[in-house]
C-alpha positions in Angstrom: 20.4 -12.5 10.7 18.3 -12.6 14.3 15.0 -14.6 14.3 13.3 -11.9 14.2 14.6 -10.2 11.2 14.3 -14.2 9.5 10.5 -14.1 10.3 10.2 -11.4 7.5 12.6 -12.7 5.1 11.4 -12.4 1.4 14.5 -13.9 -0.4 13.5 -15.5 -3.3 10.2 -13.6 -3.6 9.6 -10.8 -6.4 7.2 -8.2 -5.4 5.6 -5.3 -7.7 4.8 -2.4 -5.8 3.1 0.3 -7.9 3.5 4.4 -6.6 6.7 3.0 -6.3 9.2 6.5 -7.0 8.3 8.2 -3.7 6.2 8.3 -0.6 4.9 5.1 0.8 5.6 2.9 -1.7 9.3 3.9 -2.0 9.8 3.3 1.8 7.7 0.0 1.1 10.3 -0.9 -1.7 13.6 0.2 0.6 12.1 -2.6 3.3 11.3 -5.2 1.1 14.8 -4.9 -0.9 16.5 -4.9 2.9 14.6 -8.1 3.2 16.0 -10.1 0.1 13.3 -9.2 -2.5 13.4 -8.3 -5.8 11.1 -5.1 -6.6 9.6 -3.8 -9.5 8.8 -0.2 -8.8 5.9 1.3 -10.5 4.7 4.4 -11.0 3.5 8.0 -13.8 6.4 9.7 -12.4 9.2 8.5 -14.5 12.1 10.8 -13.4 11.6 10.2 -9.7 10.8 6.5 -9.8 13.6 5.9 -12.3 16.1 7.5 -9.4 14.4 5.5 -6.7 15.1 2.3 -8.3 19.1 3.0 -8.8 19.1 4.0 -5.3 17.8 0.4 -4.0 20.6 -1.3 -6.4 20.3 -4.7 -8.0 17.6 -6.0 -7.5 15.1 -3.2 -8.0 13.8 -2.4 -11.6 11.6 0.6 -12.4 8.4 0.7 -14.9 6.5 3.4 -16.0 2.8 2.5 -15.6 -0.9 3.1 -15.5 -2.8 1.5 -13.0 -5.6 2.1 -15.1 -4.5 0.2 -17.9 -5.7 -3.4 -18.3 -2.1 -3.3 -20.7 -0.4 -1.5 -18.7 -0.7 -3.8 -15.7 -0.1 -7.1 -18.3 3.3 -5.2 -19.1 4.4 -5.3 -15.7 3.6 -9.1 -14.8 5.2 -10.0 -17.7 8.5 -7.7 -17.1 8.9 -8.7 -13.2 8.2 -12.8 -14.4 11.1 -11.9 -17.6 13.4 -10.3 -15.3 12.8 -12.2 -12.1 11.5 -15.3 -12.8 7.5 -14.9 -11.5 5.6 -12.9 -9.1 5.2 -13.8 -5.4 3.7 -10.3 -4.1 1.6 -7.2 -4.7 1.5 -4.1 -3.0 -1.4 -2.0 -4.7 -0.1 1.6 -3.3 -0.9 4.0 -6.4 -3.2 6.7 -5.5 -4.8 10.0 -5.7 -6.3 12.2 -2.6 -8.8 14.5 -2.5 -9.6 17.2 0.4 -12.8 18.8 -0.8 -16.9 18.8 0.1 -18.8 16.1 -1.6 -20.8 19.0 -3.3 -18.1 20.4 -4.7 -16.2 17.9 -6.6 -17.1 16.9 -9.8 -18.5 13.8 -11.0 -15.9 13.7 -13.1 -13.3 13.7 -10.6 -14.7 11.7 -8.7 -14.7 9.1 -11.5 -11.0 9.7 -12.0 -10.5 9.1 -8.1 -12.4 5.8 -7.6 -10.8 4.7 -11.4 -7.1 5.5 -10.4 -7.3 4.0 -6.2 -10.1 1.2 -6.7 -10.4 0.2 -10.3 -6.3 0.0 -10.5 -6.5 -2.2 -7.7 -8.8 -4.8 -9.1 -6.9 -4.8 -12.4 -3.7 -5.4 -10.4 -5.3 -8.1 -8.6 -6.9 -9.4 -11.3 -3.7 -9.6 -13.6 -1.3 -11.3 -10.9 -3.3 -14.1 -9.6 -2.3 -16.5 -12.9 1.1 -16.1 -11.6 1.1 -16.3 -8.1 -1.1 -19.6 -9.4 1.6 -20.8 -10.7 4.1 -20.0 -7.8 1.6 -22.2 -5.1 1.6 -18.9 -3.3 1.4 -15.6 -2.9 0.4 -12.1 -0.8 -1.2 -8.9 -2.3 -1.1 -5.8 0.4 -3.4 -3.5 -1.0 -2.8 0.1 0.8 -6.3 1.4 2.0 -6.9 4.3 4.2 -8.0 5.0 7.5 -10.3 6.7 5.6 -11.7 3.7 4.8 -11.9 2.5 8.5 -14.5 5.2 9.2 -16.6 8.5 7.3 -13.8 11.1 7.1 -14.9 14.6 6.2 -13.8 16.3 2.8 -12.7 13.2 1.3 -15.1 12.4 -1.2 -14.0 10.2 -3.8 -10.5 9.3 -1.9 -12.7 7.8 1.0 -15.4 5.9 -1.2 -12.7 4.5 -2.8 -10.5 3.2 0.2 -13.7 1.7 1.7 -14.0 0.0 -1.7 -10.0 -1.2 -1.2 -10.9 -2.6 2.1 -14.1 -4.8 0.8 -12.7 -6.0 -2.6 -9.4 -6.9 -0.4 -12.0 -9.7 1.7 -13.4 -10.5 -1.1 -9.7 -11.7 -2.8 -9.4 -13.2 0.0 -12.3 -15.8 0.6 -11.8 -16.5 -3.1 -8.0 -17.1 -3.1 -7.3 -18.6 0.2 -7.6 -21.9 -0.4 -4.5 -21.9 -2.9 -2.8 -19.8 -0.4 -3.1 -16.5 -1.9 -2.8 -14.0 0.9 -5.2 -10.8 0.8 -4.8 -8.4 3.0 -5.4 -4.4 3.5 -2.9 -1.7 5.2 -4.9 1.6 6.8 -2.2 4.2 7.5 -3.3 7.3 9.5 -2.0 10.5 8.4 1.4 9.9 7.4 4.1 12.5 6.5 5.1 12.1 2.7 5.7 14.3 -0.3 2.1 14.1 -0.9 0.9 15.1 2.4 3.6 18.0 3.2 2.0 19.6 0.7 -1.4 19.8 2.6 0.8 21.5 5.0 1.2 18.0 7.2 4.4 18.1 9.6 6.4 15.7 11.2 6.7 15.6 15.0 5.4 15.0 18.3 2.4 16.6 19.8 1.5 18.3 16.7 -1.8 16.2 16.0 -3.3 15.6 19.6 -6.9 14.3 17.9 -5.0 11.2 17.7 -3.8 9.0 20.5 0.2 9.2 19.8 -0.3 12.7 19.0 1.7 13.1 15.8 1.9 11.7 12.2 3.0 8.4 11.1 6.2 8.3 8.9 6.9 6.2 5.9 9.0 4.1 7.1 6.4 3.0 9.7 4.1 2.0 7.1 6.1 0.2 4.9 7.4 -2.3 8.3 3.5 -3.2 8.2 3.7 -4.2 4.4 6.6 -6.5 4.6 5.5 -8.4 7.8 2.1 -9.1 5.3 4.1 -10.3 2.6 6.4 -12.4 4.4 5.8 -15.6 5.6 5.5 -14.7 9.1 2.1 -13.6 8.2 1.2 -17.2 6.7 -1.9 -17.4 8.4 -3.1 -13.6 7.9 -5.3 -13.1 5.5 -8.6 -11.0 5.1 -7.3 -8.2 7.3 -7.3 -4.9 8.0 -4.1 -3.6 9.7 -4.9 0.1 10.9 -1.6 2.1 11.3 -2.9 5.0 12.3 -1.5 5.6 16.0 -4.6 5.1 17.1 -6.3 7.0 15.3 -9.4 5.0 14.1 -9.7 3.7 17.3 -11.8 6.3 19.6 -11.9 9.8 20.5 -8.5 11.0 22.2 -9.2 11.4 26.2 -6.6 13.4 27.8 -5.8 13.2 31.5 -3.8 13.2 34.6 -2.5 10.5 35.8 -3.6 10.2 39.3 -6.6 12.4 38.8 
């Protein structure tokens, strides 16, 4: 192993990472199982998540669950401290986007929204501290938005929600950092997964020029930025917000020639 691949070793360390079967948090789940971890995948889609988890061998465990369950969430603490002896991170991924005018989505839905991406968050949060209490450490990556970086059009609920993830995430932190609880939040930009093909989203280069590096983020991209924060090379991280965005959140794309 090269130093720098030792710098984000998580042997010994059990992580839960819920919207765990696909997406984000499966490529999340591949890197921290390369890294030595032992993952408990979570997730509502059984089938998929189930498959995931025999994929990643061993040491990887699938769950069914509801973020917004206060039971639900008790279940898996006390399955990954059963099966793998206590909990040393978090990665709060689940989630549900919208793509609609504020005016036309329904209170409802937006209820659902900020229930599933913000209250499953806390509850997650809430339910793992004890443990990572009792460990003397720990490091919860809760999995924001760039959305929640800066007012992005048609995404209603989905963006209230992230900007809720990214202030609940410094809150955690201020409270928990003296018993070295790690807090921080991950901002991907638009991202190629199963979710987002859908939305007609395509992998590439020089197929999004609004941002920067002109094309989407993949996966696997995202999921490097979740293990450095739960390893201990990020020791002294905490309260952060780690845009992975290509640059996205960081100014309007100029384009020019060089020399000009």
């Amino acid at each position: 192993m090269t130093d720098a691949h030792a710098q984000h070793d998580l042997h010994g360390k059990t992580v839960i990472i819920t919207g765990g079967a696909r997406g984000l948090g499966a490529a999340a789940a591949e890197r921290a199982v390369a890294a030595g971890a032992h993952v408990l995948l979570t997730d509502v889609l059984e089938e998929e998540g189930r498959a995931t988890a025999e994929r990643l061998g061993e040491r990887a465990r699938f769950l069914v669950h509801d973020v917004t369950s206060e039971d639900g969430w008790q279940r898996a603490a006390d399955y990954a401290t059963e099966t793998f002896g206590g909990i040393d991170g978090l990665v709060n991924n689940a989630g549900i986007a919208t793509g609609q005018p504020l005016e036309s989505v329904s209170v409802d839905f937006f209820r659902k929204v900020l229930d599933v991406n913000l209250t499953g968050v806390f509850i997650g949060m809430k339910t793992v501290i004890p443990a990572m209490r009792e460990r003397g450490a720990g490091s919860i990556v809760n999995i924001s938005s760039a959305a929640g970086l800066m007012g992005l059009a048609l995404t209603g609920g989905y963006g209230a929600s992230k900007w809720g993830v990214r202030g609940l995430t410094k809150i955690g932190a201020v409270e928990l950092g003296t018993e070295r609880i790690r807090v921080n939040s991950v901002h991907p930009g638009m991202t190629f997964t199963p979710m987002t093909e859908q939305a007609g989203i395509e992998p590439g280069a020089g197929k999004y020029p609004n941002t920067p590096m002109g094309r989407v983020g993949e996966a696997e991209e995202i999921a490097g930025a979740v293990v450095f924060l739960l390893s201990d090379a990020a020791s002294y991280v905490t309260g952060a917000e780690l845009a992975v965005d290509g640059g996205w959140t960081a100014g309007p794309t100029v384009r020019y020639v060089m020399g000009q």
